[in-house]
C-alpha positions in Angstrom: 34.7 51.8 3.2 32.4 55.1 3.8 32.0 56.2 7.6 30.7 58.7 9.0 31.0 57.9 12.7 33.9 55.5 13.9 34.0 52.5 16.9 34.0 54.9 19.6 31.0 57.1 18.7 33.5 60.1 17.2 32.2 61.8 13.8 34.7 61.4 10.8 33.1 63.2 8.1 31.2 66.2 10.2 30.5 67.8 6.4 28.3 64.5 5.4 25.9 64.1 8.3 22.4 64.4 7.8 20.5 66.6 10.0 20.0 66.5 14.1 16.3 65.6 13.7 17.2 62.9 11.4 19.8 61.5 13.4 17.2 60.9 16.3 14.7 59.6 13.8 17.5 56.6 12.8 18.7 56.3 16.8 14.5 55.7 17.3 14.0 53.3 14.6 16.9 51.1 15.8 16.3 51.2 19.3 12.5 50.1 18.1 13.5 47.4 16.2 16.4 46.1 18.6 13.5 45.8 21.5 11.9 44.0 18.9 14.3 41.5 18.6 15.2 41.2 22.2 11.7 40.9 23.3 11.6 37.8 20.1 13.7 35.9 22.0 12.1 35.7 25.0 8.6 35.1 23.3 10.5 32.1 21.7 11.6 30.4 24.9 7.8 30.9 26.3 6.5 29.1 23.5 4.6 32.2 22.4 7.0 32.4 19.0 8.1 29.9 16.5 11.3 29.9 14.9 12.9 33.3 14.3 15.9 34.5 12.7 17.7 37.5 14.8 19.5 40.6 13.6 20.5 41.8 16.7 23.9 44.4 16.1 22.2 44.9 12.3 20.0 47.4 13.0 22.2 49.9 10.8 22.0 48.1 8.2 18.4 47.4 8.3 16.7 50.6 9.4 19.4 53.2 8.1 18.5 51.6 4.4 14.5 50.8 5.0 14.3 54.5 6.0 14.8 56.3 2.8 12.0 55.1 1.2 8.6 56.2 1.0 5.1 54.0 1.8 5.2 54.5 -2.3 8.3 52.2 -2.7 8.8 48.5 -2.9 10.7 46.6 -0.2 11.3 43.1 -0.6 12.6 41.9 2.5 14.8 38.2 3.3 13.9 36.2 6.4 16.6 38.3 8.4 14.6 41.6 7.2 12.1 42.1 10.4 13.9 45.3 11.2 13.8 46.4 7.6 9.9 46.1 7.5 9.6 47.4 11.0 11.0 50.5 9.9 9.3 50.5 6.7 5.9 50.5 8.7 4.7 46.8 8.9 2.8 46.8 12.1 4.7 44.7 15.0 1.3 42.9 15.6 1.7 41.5 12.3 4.9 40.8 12.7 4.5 38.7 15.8 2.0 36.8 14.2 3.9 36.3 10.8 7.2 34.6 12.8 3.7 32.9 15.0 2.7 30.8 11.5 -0.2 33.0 11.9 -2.3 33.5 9.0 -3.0 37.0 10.5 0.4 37.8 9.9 0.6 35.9 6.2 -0.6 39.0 4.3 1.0 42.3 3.7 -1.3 45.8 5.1 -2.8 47.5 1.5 -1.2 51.0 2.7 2.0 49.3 2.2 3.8 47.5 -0.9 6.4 45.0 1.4 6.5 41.3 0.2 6.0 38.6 2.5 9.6 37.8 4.1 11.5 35.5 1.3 12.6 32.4 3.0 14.3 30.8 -0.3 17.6 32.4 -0.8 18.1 35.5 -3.2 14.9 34.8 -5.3 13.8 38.5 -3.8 16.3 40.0 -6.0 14.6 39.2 -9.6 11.1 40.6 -8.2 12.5 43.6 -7.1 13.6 44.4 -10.6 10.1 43.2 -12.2 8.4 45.4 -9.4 11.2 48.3 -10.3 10.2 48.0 -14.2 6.8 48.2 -13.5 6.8 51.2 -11.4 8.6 52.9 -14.1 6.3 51.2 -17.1 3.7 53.1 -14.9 5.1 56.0 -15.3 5.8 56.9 -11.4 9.1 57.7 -9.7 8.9 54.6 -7.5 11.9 52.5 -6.3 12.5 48.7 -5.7 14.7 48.4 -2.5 15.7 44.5 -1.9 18.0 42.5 0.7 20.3 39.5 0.3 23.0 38.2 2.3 26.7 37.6 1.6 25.8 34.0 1.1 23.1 34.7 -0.5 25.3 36.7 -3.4 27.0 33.6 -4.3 23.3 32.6 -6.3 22.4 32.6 -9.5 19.5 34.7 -8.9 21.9 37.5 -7.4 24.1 37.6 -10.7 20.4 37.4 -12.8 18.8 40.5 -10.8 22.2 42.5 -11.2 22.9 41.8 -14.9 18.9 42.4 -15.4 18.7 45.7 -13.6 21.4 47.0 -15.0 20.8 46.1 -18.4 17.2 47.8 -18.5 18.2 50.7 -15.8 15.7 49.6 -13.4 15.0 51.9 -10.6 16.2 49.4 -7.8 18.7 49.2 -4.8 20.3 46.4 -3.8 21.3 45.7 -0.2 23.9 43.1 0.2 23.9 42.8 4.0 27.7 41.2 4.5 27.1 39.7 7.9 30.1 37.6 7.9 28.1 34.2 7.9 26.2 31.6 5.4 24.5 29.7 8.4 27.7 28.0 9.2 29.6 28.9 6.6 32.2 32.0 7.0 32.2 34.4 4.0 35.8 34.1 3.6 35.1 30.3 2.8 32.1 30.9 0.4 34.0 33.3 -1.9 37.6 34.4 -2.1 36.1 38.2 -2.9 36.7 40.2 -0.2 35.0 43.7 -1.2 31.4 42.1 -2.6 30.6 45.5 -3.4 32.9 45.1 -6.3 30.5 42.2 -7.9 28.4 45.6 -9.0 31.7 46.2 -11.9 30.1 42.9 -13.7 26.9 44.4 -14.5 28.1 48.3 -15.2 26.1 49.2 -12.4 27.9 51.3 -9.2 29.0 49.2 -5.9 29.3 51.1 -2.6 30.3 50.0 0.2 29.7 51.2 3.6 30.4 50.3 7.4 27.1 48.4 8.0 26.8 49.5 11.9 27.2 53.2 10.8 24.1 53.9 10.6 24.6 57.8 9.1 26.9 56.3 6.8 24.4 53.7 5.7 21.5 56.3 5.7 23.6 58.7 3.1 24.7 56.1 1.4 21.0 54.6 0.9 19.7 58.0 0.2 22.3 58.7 -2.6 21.3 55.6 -4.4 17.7 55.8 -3.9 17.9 59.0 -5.3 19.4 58.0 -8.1 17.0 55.8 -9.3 14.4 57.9 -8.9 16.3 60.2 -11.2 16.0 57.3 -13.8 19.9 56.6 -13.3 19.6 53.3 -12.8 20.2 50.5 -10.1 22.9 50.3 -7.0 24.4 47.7 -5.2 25.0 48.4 -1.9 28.0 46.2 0.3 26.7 46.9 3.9 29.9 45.2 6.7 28.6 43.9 9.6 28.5 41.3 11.5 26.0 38.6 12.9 26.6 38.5 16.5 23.3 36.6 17.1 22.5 32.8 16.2 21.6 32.2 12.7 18.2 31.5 14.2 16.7 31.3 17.6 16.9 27.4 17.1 20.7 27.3 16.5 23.9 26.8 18.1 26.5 29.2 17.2 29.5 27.6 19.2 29.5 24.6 17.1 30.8 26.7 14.3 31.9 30.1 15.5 35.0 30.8 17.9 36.1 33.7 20.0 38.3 35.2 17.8 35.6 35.0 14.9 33.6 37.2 16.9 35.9 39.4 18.8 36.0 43.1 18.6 32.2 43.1 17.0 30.6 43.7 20.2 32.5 47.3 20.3 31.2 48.0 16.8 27.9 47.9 18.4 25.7 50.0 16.0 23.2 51.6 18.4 25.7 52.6 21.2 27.6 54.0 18.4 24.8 56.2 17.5 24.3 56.7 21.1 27.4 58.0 22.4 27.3 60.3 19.5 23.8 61.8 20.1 24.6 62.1 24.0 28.1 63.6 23.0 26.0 66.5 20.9 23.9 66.8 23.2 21.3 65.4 20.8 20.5 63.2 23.0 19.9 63.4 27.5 19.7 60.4 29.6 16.6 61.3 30.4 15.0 61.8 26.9 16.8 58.1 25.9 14.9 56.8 28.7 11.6 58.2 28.0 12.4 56.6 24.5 12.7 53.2 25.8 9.5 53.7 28.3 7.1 54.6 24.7 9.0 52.1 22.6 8.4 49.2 25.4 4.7 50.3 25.7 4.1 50.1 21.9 5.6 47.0 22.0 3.4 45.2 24.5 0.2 46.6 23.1 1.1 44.8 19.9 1.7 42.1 21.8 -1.7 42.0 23.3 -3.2 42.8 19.9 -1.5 39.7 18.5 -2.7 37.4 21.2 -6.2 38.5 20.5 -5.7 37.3 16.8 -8.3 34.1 16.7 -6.9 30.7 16.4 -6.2 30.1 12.7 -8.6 27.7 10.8 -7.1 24.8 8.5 -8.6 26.3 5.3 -6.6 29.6 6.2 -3.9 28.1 4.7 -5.3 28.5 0.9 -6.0 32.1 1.7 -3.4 34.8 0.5 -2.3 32.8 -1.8 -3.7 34.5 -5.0 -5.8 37.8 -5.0 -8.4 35.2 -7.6 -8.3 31.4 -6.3 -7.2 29.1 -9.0 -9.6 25.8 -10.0 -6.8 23.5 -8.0 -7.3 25.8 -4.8 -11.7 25.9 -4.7 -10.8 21.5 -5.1 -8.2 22.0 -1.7 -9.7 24.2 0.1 -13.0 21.8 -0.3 -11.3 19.1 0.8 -10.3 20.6 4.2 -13.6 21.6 4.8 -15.0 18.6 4.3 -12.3 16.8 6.4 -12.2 19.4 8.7 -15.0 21.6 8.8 -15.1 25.3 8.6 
């Protein structure tokens, strides 16, 4: 499995880091996101945010992969992806609606080309490789960069996207974010594969995998592939290990399935005190400067908050809007019908 920088914040592979500046940019984008999902929680008990599925101590895996692409690229994110898109450049105002049933948060910004969050398991993975074929049909250099699950790899759509992509050499890159868990279901129950990376051998294509709370390792390892497919080398499945320390959602009960031993020793892995130790050890990184970090990133964060709660209450004939670019005849009849019923 590729590191870079171990448990304790110690670099293993010196040769292979990417640059200072880049290291801070990563350490930014995960202490970002993290406050993101912190903050979700808390917003969830108020009653100010509906259900929402937390990636807390997958930060690595989201932002060190979401990072190497450019506002060019696709990203189709799963439900767990709100870091991912974060990082991509989805405004959190947006965000806070989308996870609010907001219809303010329903559509995607035009300056970007992220999908709505996929709620049905691994049916992101096909429309990655159309979107992937069609950048290159276009004639651009433009990569598809999709997420799944390690539960998630166990459907049909998975296998589909793989043998697909790697039949046509699609300019795509899979993340297979192995978090240990299927809701309730432990990967080492789901599957007796213990390297998932390997399921890449199947379709010709090239598996890596990487320690998913490494977030240099992930970033070089991302970069490599997404490089690749620009080069017209074809797709990549990436096996990111980590680990879902957080509920499957805010509305679920972890102890009813998960002991102490399942989780012990993750805590330690933690990705963004890895990063940190690391950066303060270089001297990359002060007190001081981390806190002035945390002051901007906690400012942005409640200006998008404000922002959100200033979003108008939705009407009922939102709900037929961003569905299709064009309204089909069976949507004008609907969205009628709630007007009449319910007025505009």
């Amino acid at each position: 499995m590729f590191q870079l920088i171990d448990a304790e914040g110690a670099a293993t592979a010196p040769d292979r880091l990417p640059s200072p500046e880049t290291q801070l940019m990563l350490y930014r984008h995960m202490r970002r996101i993290r406050h993101f999902d912190e903050r979700a929680w808390v917003l969830y008990r108020q009653g100010k945010m509906g259900v929402f599925p937390p990636f807390g101590g997958m930060e690595a895996a989201q932002a060190g992969t979401a990072a190497t692409l450019t506002p060019d690229d696709w990203l189709f994110p799963s439900y767990r992806e709100t870091g991912a898109a974060l990082t991509y450049g989805l405004p959190i105002k947006q965000s806070i609606a989308y996870w609010r049933s907001s219809p303010h948060g329903w559509y995607m910004p035009d300056h970007l080309k992220v999908t709505p969050f996929y709620i049905p398991i691994a049916t992101q993975y096909p429309h990655a490789v159309g979107a992937a074929l069609a950048e290159r049909n276009r004639g651009t250099q433009n990569i598809a960069m999709t997420y799944i699950g390690d539960g998630g790899s166990s459907e049909g759509d998975f296998h589909e996207a793989l043998n697909f992509a790697g039949a046509l050499n699609a300019p795509c890159v899979f993340i297979l974010n192995n978090n240990g868990w299927a809701i309730s279901v432990p990967t080492r129950t789901q599957t007796r594969a213990r390297d998932l990376s390997k399921r890449a051998d199947g379709y010709g294509i090239p598996g890596v995998r990487v320690d998913g709370n490494d977030i240099l390792a992930v970033y070089v390892v991302a970069s490599e592939a997404v490089e690749r497919a620009r080069r017209g080398e074809g797709p990549t499945l990436i096996e990111t290990v980590t680990y879902r320390v957080k509920a499957h959602t805010v509305a679920d009960d972890p102890s009813r399935y998960r002991t102490d031993e399942d989780n012990a020793g993750w805590d330690a892995k933690d990705p963004v005190k890895r990063l940190r130790t690391y950066l303060l050890a270089q001297g990359t990184l002060t007190e001081e400067s981390d806190a002035a970090l945390l002051r901007e990133i906690e400012q942005e964060f409640e200006q998008a908050l404000r922002d959100a709660d200033e979003f108008p209450e939705p009407k009922p004939s939102e709900i037929m809007d961003h569905v299709f670019a064009v309204p089909t005849p069976q949507q004008e009849q609907q969205r009628a019908v709630i007007l009449e019923e319910y007025g505009a």
